[in-house]
N, C-alpha and C positions, 0 to 999 in steps of 0.2 A: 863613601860616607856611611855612617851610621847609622840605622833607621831601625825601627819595628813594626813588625810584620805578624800575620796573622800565620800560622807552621801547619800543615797537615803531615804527619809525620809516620803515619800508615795509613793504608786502605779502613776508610769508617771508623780511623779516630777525630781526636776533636778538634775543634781549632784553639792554637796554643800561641800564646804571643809571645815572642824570642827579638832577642836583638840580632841583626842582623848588617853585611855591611854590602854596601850597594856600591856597583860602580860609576865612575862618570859616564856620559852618556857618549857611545861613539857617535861618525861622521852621520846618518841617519838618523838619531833618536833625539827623543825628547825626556830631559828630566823634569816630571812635576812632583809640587807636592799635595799629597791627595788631600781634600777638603770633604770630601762625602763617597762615599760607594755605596749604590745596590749590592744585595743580597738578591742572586736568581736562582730556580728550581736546577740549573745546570751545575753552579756551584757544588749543590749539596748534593748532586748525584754524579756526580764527576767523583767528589772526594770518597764516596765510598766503592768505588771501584775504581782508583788510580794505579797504574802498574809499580809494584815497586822500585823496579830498576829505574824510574823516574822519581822517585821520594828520595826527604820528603817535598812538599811543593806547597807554592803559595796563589792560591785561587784568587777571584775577584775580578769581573772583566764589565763593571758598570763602574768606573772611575770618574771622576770630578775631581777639577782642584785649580792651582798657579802654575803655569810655567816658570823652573828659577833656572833652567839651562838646556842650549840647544845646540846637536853637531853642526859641523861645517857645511852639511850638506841641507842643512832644515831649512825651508823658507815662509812658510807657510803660517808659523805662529816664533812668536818673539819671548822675550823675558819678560813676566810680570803679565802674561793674558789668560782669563780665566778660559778654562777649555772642558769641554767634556771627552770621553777617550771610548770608542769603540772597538768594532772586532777588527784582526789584520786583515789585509790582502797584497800579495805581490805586485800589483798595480800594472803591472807586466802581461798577461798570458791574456787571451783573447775576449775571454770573460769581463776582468776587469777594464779591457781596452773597450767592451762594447758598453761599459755602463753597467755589469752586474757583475760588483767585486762579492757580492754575498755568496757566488760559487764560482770562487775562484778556485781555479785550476790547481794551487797552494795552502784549499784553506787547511790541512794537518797543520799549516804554521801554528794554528791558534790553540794544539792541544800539543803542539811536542814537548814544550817543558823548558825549552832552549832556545836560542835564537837561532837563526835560519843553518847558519853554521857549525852548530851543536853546542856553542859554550852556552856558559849561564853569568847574570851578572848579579849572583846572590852569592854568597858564602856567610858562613857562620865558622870562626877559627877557620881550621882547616878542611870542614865541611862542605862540601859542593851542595847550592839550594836550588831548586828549579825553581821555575816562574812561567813568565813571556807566556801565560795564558789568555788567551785573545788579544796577546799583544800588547799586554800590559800587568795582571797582576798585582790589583788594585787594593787587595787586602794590606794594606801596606801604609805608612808614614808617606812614604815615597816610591814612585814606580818610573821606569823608565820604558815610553812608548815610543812611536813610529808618527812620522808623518803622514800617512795615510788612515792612521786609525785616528788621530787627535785634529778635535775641532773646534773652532774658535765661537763662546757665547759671548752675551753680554754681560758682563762684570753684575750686573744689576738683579741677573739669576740668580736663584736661590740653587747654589751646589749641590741641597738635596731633593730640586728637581733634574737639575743638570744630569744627574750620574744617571738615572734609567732610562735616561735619554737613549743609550749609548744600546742598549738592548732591548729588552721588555718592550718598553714603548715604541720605539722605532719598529721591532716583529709585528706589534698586536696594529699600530697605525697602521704600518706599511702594507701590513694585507690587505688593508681595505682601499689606502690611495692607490697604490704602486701595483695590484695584483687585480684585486679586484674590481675595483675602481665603479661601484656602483651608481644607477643612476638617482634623482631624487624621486623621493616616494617607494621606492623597490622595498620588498623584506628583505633583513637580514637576520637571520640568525647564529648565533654564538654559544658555544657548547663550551662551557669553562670562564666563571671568572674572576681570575685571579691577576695580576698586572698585565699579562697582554690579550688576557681576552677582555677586561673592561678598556683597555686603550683601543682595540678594535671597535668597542661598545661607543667609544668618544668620540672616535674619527668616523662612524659611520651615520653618528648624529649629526655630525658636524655637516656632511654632505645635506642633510634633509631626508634620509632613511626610515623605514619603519622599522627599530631593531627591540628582535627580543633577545634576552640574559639567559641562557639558562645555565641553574646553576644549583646543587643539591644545600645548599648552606645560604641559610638563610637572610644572614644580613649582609653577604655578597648578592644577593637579589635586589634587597631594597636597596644597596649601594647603587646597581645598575640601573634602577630605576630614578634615581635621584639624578644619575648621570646623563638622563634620559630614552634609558630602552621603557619600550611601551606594553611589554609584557614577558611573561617568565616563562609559559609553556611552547611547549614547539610547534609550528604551524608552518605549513607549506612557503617557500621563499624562494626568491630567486637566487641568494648567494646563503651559505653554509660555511662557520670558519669552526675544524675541531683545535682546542688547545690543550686536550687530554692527553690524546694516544692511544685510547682506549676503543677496541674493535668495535663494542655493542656501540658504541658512541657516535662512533663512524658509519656505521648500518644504518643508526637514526636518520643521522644526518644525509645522508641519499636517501634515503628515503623520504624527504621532505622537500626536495628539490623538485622545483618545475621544471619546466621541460625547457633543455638548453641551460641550466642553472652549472652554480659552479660551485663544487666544494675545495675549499684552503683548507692543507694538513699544515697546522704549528706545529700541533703537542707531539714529544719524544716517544715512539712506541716501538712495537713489535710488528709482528704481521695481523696483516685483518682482510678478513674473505667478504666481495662483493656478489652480486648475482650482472654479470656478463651485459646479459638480455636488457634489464631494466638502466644499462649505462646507456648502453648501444639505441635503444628504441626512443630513449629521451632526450638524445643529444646531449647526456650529461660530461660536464667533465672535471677532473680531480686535480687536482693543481698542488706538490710541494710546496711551502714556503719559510724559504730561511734568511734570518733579521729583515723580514718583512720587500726583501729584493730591493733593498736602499741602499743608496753610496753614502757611505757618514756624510762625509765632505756637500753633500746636498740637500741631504733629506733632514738634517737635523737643522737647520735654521729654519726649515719649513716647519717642523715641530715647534720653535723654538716661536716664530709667527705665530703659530696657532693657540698656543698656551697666551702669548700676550694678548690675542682676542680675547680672551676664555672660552675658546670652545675646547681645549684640550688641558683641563683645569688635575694635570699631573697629582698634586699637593692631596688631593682626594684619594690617594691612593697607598700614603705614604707612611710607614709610624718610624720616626727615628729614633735609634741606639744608639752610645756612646760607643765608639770602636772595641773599648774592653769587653765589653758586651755582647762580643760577636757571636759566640755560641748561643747565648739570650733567644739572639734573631731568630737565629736560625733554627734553634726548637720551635719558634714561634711560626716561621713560613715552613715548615715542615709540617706542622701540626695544621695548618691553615688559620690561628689565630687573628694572622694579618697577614694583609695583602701583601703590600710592599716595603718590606723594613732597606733601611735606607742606614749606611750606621755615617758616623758625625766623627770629624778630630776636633781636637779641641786647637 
């Protein structure tokens, strides 16, 4: 079929929208068509260091939208169900057989460009397009994803809370239900916020927390505050979540930990040097955490629960673009303008 699709066509150029022709979905996939996508900070730093011999390629892996077709193999969501689409996993290897598809033994699936097999189900004429980025490749009219990555909402969601479901929120939640899992009353503090660190900010309200935001920009403070952290400067805590990457950030952050406390690494970094001694003597300990140690298939109706409270009031976080508009966004979350651009089909 025919679709358009948002092109990255070198390393750190733009996003370019091209027609493109999409295949039917084989005996495992799901064809939807997209109604809303996030825009995430992995997007944008993905595309400017993409290898060529994989260009060019089509990013996007916070998708929303319809189900309008499914292989022989799918059973799990039907034709005509509103879904939001996650990261892959092989659903196979021991990871995801014990409940933590988030480090699966496979996950290169979600950055090779190709399907598990190496084809791709993009072309433009006689052009080979990559894709199948988290298993979906959501920049797009239409994307064709997996049964393990795609999960069934309520019709009654608003698709552009749907799509960040699928990342950002599920990381920044997840750290705090699924990792951390603090008790009520504890401090928490959060070092970055921007979609999954105010979604950590959310869910750790939502427990009965004392959380503080911090955050160099200013009306991402009062954002967190609104959202209910109870303060902006760093003070001593029982849980620590960085979403930087940033070393001096990370020093902070043990540094602020009581004794037995726990720091969550989100944010994408480099390396960064601890002092030993002060791990060791305080029973500290540092914890990974990637898309928040969720299984789509469980953790996102629990999200999907929590926003119907209002205690995980997504819509706060959100400024919508028209899909043409995509590079718009993305100057915008790159610059830090806004938090979570969200773009929209018509």
């Amino acid at each position: 079929m025919r679709i358009r699709a948002a092109l990255v066509e070198t390393a750190g150029g733009p996003f370019t929208l091209r027609d493109l022709e999409l295949e039917a979905p084989r005996a495992d996939e799901v064809l939807i068509r997209v109604t809303a996508a996030g825009i995430c900070h992995t997007d944008l730093s993905m595309r400017q260091r993409w290898p060529a011999r994989i260009s060019p390629m089509v990013f996007g892996h916070e998708g929303a939208g319809v189900v309008e077709a499914v292989g022989g193999g799918v059973t799990t969501v039907t034709v005509g169900d509103m879904v939001a689409v996650s990261y892959r996993s092989c659903g196979l290897c021991e990871l995801c057989r014990s409940g933590h598809p988030a480090y699966c033994l496979l996950s290169d699936l979600n950055m090779r460009g190709t399907r598990a097999d190496g084809s791709t189900p993009l072309t433009s004429g006689e052009t080979k397009v990559f894709g199948n980025f988290f298993g979906q490749s959501s920049f797009a009219t239409h994307l064709l994803a997996y049964q393990s990555n795609v999960v069934r909402v309520p019709a009654t969601l608003s698709p552009t809370v749907a799509a960040p479901l699928g990342c950002s929120v599920q990381t920044g939640a997840g750290t705090v239900l699924n990792v951390l899992r603090p008790s009520p009353g504890d401090t928490v503090v959060v070092f970055g916020s921007g979609s999954v660190g105010l979604s950590a900010v959310m869910a750790a309200v939502s427990l009965g927390c004392e959380v503080i935001a911090v955050d160099p920009i200013a009306a991402r403070r009062e954002l967190a505050a609104e959202l209910g952290a109870t303060g902006t400067e760093p003070k001593a805590a029982h849980h620590a979540i960085d979403t930087t990457g940033r070393p001096d950030v990370i020093a902070q952050a043990l540094g602020l930990l009581r004794r037995r406390g726990t720091l969550a690494l989100v944010g994408l970094g480099g390396k960064a040097e601890f002092d030993i001694r002060t791990v060791m003597y305080n029973g500290l300990r540092i914890r990974g955490v990637i898309e928040g140690d969720a299984s789509p298939a469980t953790f996102l109706p629990q999200l999907v629960d929590l926003h119907r409270l209002g205690r995980l009031p997504v819509e706060r976080l959100i400024t919508e673009y028209p899909f043409e508009d995509i590079e718009s966004a993305a100057r915008d979350a790159a610059s830090g303008k806004v938090v979570k651009p969200v773009l929209t089909f018509g």
